[in-house]
N, C-alpha and C positions, 0 to 999 in steps of 0.2 A: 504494500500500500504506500501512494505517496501523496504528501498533502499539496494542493495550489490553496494561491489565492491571487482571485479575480478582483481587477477595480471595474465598476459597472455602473456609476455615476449616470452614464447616458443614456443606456442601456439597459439596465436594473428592471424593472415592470415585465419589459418586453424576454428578454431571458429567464426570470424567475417564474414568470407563468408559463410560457413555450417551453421549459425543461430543459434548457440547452446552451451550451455558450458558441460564439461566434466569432472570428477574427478575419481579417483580410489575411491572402498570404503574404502580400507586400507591400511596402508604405506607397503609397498612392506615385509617390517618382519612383516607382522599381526597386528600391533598395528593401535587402534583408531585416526584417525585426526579430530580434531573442525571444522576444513576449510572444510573438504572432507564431514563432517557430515552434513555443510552448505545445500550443494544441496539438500537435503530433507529437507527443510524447506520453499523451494520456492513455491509463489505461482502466478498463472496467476493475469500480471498486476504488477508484480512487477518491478522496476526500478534501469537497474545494469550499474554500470561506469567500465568501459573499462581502466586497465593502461596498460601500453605496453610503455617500452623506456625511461620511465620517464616523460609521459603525457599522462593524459588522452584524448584517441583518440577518442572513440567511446559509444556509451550512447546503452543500448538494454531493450527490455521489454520483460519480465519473458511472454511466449505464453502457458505455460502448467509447470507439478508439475514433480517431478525427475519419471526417468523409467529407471530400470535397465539394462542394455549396455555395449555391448564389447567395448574395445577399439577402439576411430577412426582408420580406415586404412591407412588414410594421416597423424596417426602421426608419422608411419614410425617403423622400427623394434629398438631392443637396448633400449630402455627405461628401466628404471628404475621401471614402477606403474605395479600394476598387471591389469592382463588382463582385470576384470571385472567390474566397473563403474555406478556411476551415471550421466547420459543424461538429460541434460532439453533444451529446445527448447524457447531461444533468437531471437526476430529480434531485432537484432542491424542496427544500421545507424554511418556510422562512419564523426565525424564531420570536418566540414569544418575549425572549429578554436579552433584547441585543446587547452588544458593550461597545465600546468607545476605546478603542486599543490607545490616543491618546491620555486617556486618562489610568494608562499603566505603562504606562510608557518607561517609567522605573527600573521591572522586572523584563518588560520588551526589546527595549533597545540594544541590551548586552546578547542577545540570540539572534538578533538582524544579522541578513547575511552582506559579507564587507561586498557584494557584487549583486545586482540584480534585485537589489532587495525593494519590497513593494513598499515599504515609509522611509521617510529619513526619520535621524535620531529624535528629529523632536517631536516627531508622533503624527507629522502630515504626512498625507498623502505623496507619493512619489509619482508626478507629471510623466506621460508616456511610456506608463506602466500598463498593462493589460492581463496578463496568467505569468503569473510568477510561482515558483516551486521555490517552499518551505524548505527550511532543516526541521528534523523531526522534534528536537529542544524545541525551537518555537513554535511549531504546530502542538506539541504538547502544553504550551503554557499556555496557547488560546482555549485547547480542548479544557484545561486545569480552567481559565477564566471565563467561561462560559458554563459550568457547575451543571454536568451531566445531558446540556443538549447536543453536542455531538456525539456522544453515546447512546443516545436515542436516536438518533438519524440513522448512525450505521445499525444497529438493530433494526430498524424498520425497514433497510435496502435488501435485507438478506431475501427475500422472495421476491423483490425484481429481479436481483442479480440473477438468481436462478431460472430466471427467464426467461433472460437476453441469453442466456447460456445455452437455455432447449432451443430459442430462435437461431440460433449460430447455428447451431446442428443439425437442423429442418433445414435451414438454407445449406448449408455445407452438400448435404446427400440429395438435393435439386440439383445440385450445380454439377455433383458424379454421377449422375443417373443416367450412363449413354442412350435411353429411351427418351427422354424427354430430348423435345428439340430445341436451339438455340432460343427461336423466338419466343416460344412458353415458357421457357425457363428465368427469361428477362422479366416475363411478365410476374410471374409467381414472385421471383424476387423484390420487384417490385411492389408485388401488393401488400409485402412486410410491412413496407414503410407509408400505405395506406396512398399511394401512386398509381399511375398509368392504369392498365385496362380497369384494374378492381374500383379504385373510383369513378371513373368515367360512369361503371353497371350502378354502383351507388348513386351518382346524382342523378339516375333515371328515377330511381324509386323516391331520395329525399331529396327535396328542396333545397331543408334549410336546417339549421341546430334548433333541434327539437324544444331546449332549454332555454338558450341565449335568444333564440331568433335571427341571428346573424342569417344572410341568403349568399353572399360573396364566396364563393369558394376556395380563395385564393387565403381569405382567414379561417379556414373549417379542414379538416382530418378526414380521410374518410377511415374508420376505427371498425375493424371488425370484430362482432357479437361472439362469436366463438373465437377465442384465440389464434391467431396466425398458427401457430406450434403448433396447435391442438385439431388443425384443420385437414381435411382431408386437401388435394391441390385443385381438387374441382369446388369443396367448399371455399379456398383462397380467393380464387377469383369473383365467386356468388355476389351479385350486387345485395340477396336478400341478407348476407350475412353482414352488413355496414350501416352502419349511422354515419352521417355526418355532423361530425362535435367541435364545440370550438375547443380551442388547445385546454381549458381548465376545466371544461366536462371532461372532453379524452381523457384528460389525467383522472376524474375521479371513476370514470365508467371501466378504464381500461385494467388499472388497480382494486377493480369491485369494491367501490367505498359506494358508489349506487349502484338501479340499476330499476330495469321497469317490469310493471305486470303486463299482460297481452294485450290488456286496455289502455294501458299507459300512465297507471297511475306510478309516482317515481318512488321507491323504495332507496331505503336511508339504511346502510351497516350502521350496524352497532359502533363499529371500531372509529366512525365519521363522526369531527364534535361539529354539533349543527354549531357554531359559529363560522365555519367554515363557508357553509352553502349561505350566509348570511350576511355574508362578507363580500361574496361572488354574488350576492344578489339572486341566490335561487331559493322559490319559496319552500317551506320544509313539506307541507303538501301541495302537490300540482299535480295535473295530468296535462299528457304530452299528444294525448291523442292514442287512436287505438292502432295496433299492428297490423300487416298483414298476416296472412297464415303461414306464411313462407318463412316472414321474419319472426314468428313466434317460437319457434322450432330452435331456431337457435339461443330466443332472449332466455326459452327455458334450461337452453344448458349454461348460458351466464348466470343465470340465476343461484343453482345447482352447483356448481365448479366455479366460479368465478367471485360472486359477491361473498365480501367479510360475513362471517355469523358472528 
């Protein structure tokens, strides 16, 4: 395991709900970044601190290894980075009792590293800093100054992790299966990431985020009901097997912290504190509207396998 930490000032909202961090590969004149160079060095399981404001808000665990990526589309036009990027896939939790690493700056400063390091000694921020990797001293003094929430974060990642793990594997034995042809094989892989043909069959059957009401599909997932991994390759592609969610339903739907009846009414895990949905503005009862038959079939085995008891 190894610790980052990200400055996300700009950024912050948009990566901490999306689950992800982002960096250009190169500084807008071509030239090399250390920080940018960062994101390819991540690996699943690893553990990144969140600054934003002037305190560390939010703790995430590295879900996969960098994959090349346009830029996000919420981060709006007029930037400054080029178009083209490294993408890795964070779920962060953002904490309930942030700290102010200026204000221990005391016991911090002497474990900064004399190179790369994300503050200077007097406890600001370090300009043109982006993913910076930790010594494990000071990633421990943050874990020590933050009183048991990174310990609960990696705790709760351990059945993602295991996941992405059975997803690597499903894809792995797609990609060696001399039966399957090039072009299916694109697709299947593809429909992991809730892309190409498997969306397309999705926005036949939904509109729109059943929850949010977003209709733009450029901000919506398309997320499938029975798990990727768990899918047969003809259920992969099924448009009936998809919703389309915005990134903070996905996150709750895809982790069974919800999930719906045949009618639609939304079902709340136990393990989900309603201030969460209340926070995101979704009412703790609502109906979404009723299902097809097609997509019942599967919401029953989310149901079943997938949502928290």
């Amino acid at each position: 395991m190894r610790y980052w930490w990200v400055n996300q000032n700009q950024t912050y909202a948009h990566e901490i709900e999306g689950g992800y961090l982002w960096a250009p590969k190169v500084k807008a004149n071509g030239d090399k970044n250390h920080f940018y160079d960062n994101m390819t060095e991540v690996s699943p399981g690893d553990v990144v601190f969140s600054f934003s404001d002037t305190l560390i808000k939010a703790v995430g665990i590295a879900m996969g290894t960098a994959d090349s990526s346009p830029i996000p589309t919420e981060f709006g036009t007029g930037t400054v980075w080029t178009k083209e990027g490294w993408r890795v896939e964070v779920a962060f939790t953002e904490l309930s009792h942030p700290i102010r690493p200026k204000d221990h700056i005391d016991v911090i400063a002497p474990l900064l590293p004399s190179k790369y390091s994300p503050l200077q000694q007097s406890g600001n921020g370090n300009q043109g800093v982006y993913l910076a990797e930790l010594p494990a001293p000071l990633a421990d003094k943050l874990t020590e100054l933050l009183a048991g929430q990174v310990e609960s974060v990696i705790e709760g990642s351990d059945d993602t992790l295991v996941a992405e793990a059975e997803d690597q594997i499903a894809e792995d034995a797609i990609i060696n299966d001399p039966e399957i042809g090039d072009t299916e094989k694109l697709q299947l892989v593809k429909s992991r990431l809730g892309q190409g043909l498997f969306k397309s069959r999705v926005k036949m059957i939904e509109s729109e985020c059943r929850i949010s009401g977003v209709k733009s599909g450029v901000h919506l997932r398309a997320s499938h009901i029975k798990p990727w991994r768990d899918s047969t390759n003809s259920e992969r592609l099924d448009g009936y097997n998809g919703l389309l969610l915005a990134p903070h339903v996905d996150h709750l739907f895809d982790r069974g912290f919800i999930s719906f009846t045949d009618d639609g009414d939304l079902i709340m895990s136990a393990q989900l504190e309603p201030e969460v949905l209340a926070k995101w503005s979704i009412p703790l009862k609502s109906n979404v509207g009723q299902f097809d038959q097609r997509q019942q079939v599967y919401l029953e085995w989310h149901r079943n396998s997938v949502l928290k008891s």
